[in-house]
N, C-alpha and C positions, 0 to 999 in steps of 0.2 A: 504493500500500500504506500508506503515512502516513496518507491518511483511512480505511481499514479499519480498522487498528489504533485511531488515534481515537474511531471510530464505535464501537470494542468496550468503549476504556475508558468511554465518556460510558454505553453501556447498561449498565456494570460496575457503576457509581455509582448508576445510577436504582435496577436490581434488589437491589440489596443493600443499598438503605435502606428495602426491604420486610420484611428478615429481622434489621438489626443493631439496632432499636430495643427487638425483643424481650427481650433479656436485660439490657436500661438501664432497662426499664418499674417494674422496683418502686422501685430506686432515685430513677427522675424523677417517680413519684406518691410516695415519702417526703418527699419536699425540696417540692413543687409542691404536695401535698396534691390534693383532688379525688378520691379512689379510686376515684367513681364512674367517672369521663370516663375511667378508665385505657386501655378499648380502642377511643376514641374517637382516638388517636394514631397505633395502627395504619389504623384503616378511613379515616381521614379523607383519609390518601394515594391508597388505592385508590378512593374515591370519584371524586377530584379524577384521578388517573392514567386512570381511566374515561369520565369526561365530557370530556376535551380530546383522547383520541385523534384522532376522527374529523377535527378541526378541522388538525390538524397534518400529517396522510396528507393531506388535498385540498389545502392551503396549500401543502404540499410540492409538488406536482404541478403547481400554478397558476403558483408564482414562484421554485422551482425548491426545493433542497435546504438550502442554505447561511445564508442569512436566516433559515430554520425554525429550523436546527438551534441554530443561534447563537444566538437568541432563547428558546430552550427548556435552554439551558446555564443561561445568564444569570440566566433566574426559577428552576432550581433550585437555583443558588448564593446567591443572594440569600434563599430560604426557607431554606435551611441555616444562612445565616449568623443569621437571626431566630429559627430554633431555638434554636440555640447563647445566644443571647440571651434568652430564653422568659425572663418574670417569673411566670407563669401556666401552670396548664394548659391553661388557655382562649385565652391566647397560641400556646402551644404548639401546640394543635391548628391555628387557624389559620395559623401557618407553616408548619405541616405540607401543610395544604390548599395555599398556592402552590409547596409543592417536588413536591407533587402534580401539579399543573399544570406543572409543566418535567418532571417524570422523566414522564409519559403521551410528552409530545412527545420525551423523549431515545430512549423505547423502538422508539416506531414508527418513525421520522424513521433510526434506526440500521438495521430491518432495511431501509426503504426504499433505502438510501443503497445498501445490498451490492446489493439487485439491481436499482440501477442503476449502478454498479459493476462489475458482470460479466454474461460470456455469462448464460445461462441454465443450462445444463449444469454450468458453474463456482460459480455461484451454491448448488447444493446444497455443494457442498465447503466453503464458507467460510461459508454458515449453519449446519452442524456444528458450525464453529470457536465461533460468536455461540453456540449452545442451549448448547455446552462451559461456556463462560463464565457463564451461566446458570444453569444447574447449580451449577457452584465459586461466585457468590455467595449462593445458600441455602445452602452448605457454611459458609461462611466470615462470611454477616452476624449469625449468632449468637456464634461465638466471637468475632468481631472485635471485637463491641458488650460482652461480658462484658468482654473483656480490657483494652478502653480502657476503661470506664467503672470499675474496678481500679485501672488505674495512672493514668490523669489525669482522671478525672471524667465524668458521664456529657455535659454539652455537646459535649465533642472528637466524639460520636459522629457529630455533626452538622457543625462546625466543620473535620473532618480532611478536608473534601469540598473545601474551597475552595484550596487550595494545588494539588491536583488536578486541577480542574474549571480550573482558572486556566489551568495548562498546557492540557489540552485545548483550550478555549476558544479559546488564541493556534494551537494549532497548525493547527485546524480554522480558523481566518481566515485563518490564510495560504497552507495546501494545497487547500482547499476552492474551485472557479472558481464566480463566482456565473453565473445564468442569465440575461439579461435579456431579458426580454419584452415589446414593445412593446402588445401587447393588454392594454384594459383587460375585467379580471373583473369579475364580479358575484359576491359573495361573496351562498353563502346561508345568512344568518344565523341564520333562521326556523327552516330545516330541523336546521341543528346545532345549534339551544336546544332545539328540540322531541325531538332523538335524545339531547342530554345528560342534559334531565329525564327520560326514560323508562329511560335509563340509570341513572341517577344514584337513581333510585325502586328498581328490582329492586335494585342493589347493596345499598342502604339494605336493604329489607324480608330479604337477607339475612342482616344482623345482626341486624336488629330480632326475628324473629322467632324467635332463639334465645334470646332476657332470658326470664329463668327467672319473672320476675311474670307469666308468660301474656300470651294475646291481647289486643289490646286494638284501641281506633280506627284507631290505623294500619295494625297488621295486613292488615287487608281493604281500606284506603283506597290503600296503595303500591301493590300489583299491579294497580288499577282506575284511577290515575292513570300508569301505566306503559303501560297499553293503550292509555289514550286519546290519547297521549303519542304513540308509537309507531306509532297508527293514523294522526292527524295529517300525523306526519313523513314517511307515507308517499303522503299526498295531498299533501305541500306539494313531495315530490322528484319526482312524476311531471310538476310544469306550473315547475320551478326551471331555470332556464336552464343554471347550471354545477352543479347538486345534491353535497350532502357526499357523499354515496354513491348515485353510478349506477345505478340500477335495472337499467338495460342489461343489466349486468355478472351478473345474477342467470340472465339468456338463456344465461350460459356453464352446463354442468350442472357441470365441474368447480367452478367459483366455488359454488354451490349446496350442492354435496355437499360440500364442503370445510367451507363456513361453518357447517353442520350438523353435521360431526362433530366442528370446534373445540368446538363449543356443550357437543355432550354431553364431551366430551373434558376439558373445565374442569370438571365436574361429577362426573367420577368420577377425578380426578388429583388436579387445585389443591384439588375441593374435600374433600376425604377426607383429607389429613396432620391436621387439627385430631382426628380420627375415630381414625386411625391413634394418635396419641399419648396420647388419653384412653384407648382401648382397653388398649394395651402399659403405659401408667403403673399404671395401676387394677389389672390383673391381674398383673404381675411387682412391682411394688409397688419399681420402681426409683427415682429422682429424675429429675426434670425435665432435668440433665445428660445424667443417663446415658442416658434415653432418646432422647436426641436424638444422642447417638454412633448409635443404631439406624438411624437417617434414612442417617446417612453410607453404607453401601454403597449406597442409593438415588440418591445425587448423583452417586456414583464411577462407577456402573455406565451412568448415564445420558450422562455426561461421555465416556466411551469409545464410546457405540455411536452417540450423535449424531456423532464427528468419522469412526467409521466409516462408519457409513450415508451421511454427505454426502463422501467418498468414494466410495464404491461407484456411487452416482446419477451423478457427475463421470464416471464410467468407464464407466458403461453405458445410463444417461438412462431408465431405470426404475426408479419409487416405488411402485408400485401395493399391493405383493407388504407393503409396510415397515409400514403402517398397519392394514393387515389385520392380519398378523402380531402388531401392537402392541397391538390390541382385543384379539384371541382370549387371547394371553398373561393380558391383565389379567382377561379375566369368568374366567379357570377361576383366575388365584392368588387373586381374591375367593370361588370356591369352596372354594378351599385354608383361606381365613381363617376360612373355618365349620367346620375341624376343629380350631383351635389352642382350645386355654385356658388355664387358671392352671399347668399343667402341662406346658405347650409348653416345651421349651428355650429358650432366649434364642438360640440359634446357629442355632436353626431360622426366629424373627422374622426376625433380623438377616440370610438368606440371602432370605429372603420378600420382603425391604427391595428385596436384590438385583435381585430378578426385576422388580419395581416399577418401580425403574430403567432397567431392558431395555427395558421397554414405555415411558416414556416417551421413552427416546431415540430410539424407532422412531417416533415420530408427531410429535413438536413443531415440529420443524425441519424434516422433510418436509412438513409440510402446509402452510407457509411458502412452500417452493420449491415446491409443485402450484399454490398459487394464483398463485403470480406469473410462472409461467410459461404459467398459461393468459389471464392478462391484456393487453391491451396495455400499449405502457412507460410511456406519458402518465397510466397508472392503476395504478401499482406501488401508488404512495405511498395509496389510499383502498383498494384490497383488501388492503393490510399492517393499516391500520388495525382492516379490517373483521374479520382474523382475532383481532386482540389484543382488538378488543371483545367475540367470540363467547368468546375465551377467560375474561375478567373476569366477562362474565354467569356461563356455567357455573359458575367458583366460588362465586360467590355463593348462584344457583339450589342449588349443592352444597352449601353451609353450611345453606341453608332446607332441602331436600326429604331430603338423606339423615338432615339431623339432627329434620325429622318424623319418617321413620320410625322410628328411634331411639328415639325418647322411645313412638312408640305402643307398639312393641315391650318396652321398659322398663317400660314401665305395666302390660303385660300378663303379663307374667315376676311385677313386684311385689304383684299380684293372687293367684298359686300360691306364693308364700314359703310356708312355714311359720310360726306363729305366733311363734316366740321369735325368728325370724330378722328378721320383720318389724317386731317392737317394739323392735328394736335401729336401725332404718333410717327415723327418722321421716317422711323427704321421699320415701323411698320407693329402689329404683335408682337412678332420676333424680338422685335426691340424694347418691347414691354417690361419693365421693372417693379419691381413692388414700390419706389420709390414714388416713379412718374404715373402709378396706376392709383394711388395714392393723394397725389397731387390735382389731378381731373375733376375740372366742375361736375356736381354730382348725375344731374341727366348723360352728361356725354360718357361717366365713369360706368355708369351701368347696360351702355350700349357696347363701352368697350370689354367690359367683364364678361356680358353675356356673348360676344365676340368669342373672346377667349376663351372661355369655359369651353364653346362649343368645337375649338380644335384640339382641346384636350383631350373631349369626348373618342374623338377617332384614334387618339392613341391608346385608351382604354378602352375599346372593342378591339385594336390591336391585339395587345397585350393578351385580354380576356379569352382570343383567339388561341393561343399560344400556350395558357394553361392550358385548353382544351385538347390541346395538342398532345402537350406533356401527360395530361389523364390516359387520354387514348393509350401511350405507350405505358403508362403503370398497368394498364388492361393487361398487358400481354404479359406481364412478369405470373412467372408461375406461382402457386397458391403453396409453398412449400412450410414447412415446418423448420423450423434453424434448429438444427440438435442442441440436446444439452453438452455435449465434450465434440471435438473436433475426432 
């Protein structure tokens, strides 16, 4: 149980220095200057988090858990500490990038560890615990990052890691048994630079393709080098003697179906909170605070039904029912979202939040425990991987595609404005602010809101489409029982 708990704090630390930088960012672009690069601090971890998964799940499996995991503390204390250090923004991003590359390894290497750690059966129960946790650090990496960066500067944001990570570090050294394996590996090196570039291109093109200067060269060049990237990788893992990821593994349908609905799963979850908050700020015309108290029944609610559900699995060794359950929830409260607008209660969002949360407690951490229980154990650690990468794409994919349709949607709304309404709104919708939306004599405000609202609505029949989507393939996972021992 000492490396449990360990393994929870180390993903405590990775996940919630996705969420505590956010509210130090205006602060560390006043002082740091650059305003440009400002969300180049955030993506640069997710980047970096995205391209060394895969390498960490096979390494882990090859030479066991321990060396990985220790290795992957180490370079994220070590980029924290250069944080905290940053003379630059351009420093900054770069340390960001190696605490990227150790929290990618704390994430996966953490859920790998639980299920090999426990039966199989057991394993849902205490992946609960991990998604809980998960949860409470997007609860808690925003206020956390407000509050120190308040009372002792925005560096501690980074800095408070190491006193921490110190302890874990020692305790994982000396609870953790290492593995030793007389076989030498072939590492393949080919296959994970070819899977990180093509990774590492979708992620990229989905920020890139949100910069409000429009399309441009890269535009159309990341998704074309992402393919060939991809296509590559997957000729070099069919003749690779030990491959980052198994193709094998893909003959499983649960492995398949699983990796398929993470995919679309990131895309209409992780990548929709950006969506969700311009929506609710714009239209209730709250603060950037206050809307993010909205988020909180969303963590809460999710935080309770993940430790339930990895209960309930422990007790009975059927998921099937959980994922399903968790898609249909989502496409009809994205239905839901196509009747709120400027005149929604706040108490009705904030229950909305709720629901939100339901559905992801019902899918994240089960789809965890489906694939690694249809795996062998020698391959915990590259199907962990391969679910944490389907999930990163989908974000990303979800920052690109729903915030296309968005903008088309927007454009076509800003087309039927009214003429007085329009010449109050020069960049159009698009160019709509919670500020300038805010600002609007009250008749013109409620023509442009009910404008808006209703391009929102086509991204939430999007969206709504695409849970349905994702149901349909939970359909197909077979109705199985998870043994109690492996």
């Amino acid at each position: 149980m000492i490396v449990y708990f360990g393994a929870l704090i180390a993903m405590f630390m990775a996940t919630i220095d996705m969420q505590i930088v956010v509210t130090a960012l205006p602060t560390i672009a006043g002082e740091l200057g650059n305003l440009h690069l400002f969300g180049w601090v955030g993506a640069a971890y997710l980047l970096s988090t995205a391209a060394v998964s895969p390498f960490y799940g096979k390494l882990g499996d090859m030479y066991g858990r321990k060396n990985v995991v220790l290795t992957a503390i180490g370079l994220f204390l070590l980029g924290s500490l250069v944080c905290g250090m940053a003379w630059s923004m351009e420093s900054l991003i770069a340390a960001r990038v190696l605490q990227g590359i150790g929290g990618g390894g704390l994430m996966v290497s953490a859920f790998a560890m639980i299920g090999e750690l426990f039966s199989p059966r057991d394993r849902a129960k205490y992946q609960g615990y991990s998604s809980a946790v998960f949860a409470l650090s997007s609860v808690l990496g925003p206020l956390a990052g407000g509050y120190i960066t308040s009372l002792f500067g925005w560096r501690w944001v980074f800095l408070v890691n190491l006193p921490i990570g110190i302890i874990v570090l020692a305790v994982l050294a000396f609870a953790m048994r290492s593995r030793f394996n007389e076989k030498r590996h072939r590492i393949d090196y080919l296959g994970g630079v070819l899977l990180a570039t093509g990774t590492t291109a979708i992620v990229y093109w989905g920020y890139h393709v949100l910069d409000p200067s429009g399309p441009d060269l890269l535009t159309f060049v990341l998704p074309l080098l992402a393919l060939v990237a991809i296509t590559l990788f997957i000729m070099v893992e069919r003749r690779a003697e030990e491959p980052i990821v198994p193709l094998r593994l893909f003959g499983n349908s649960t492995v398949s179906i699983v990796s398929g609905v993470s995919l679309v799963a990131g895309t209409v979850t992780l990548g929709m909170f950006f969506y969700f908050a311009l929506y609710m700020q714009t239209l209730t015309g709250l603060s950037p605070a206050e809307v993010g108290f909205l988020f909180l029944p969303a963590s809460l609610t999710s935080m309770v039904i993940s430790i339930v559900a990895g209960r309930v699995i422990a007790a009975t060794g059927r998921y099937k029912w959980m994922p399903v359950v968790a898609m249909g929830i989502g496409g009809f409260l994205m239905l839901g979202f196509v009747l709120t607008n400027q005149h929604t209660p706040i108490w009705v969002l904030a229950t909305m939040m709720a629901v939100f949360g339901i559905s992801m407690g019902l899918q994240f951490q089960v789809l965890i425990v489906a694939i690694q229980a249809a795996a062998p154990l020698q391959d915990i650690g590259a199907v962990t991987s391969l679910i944490t990468q389907a999930r990163t794409l989908g974000a990303s994919l979800g920052l690109a595609l729903n915030g296309a349709v968005m903008i088309w949607a927007l454009n076509r709304q800003t087309a039927e404005l009214p003429a007085d309404a329009a010449a109050r709104l020069p960049g159009g919708l698009n160019g709509l602010t919670p500020h300038l939306a805010s600002s609007l004599p009250g008749a013109i405000r409620e023509v442009v809101l009910d404008h808006y609202s209703s391009g929102f609505n086509v991204m939430f029949i999007w969206v709504a489409a695409l849970y349905f989507v994702a149901m349909g393939l939970t359909l197909l996972l077979e109705d199985k029982e998870i043994p109690k021992r492996a």
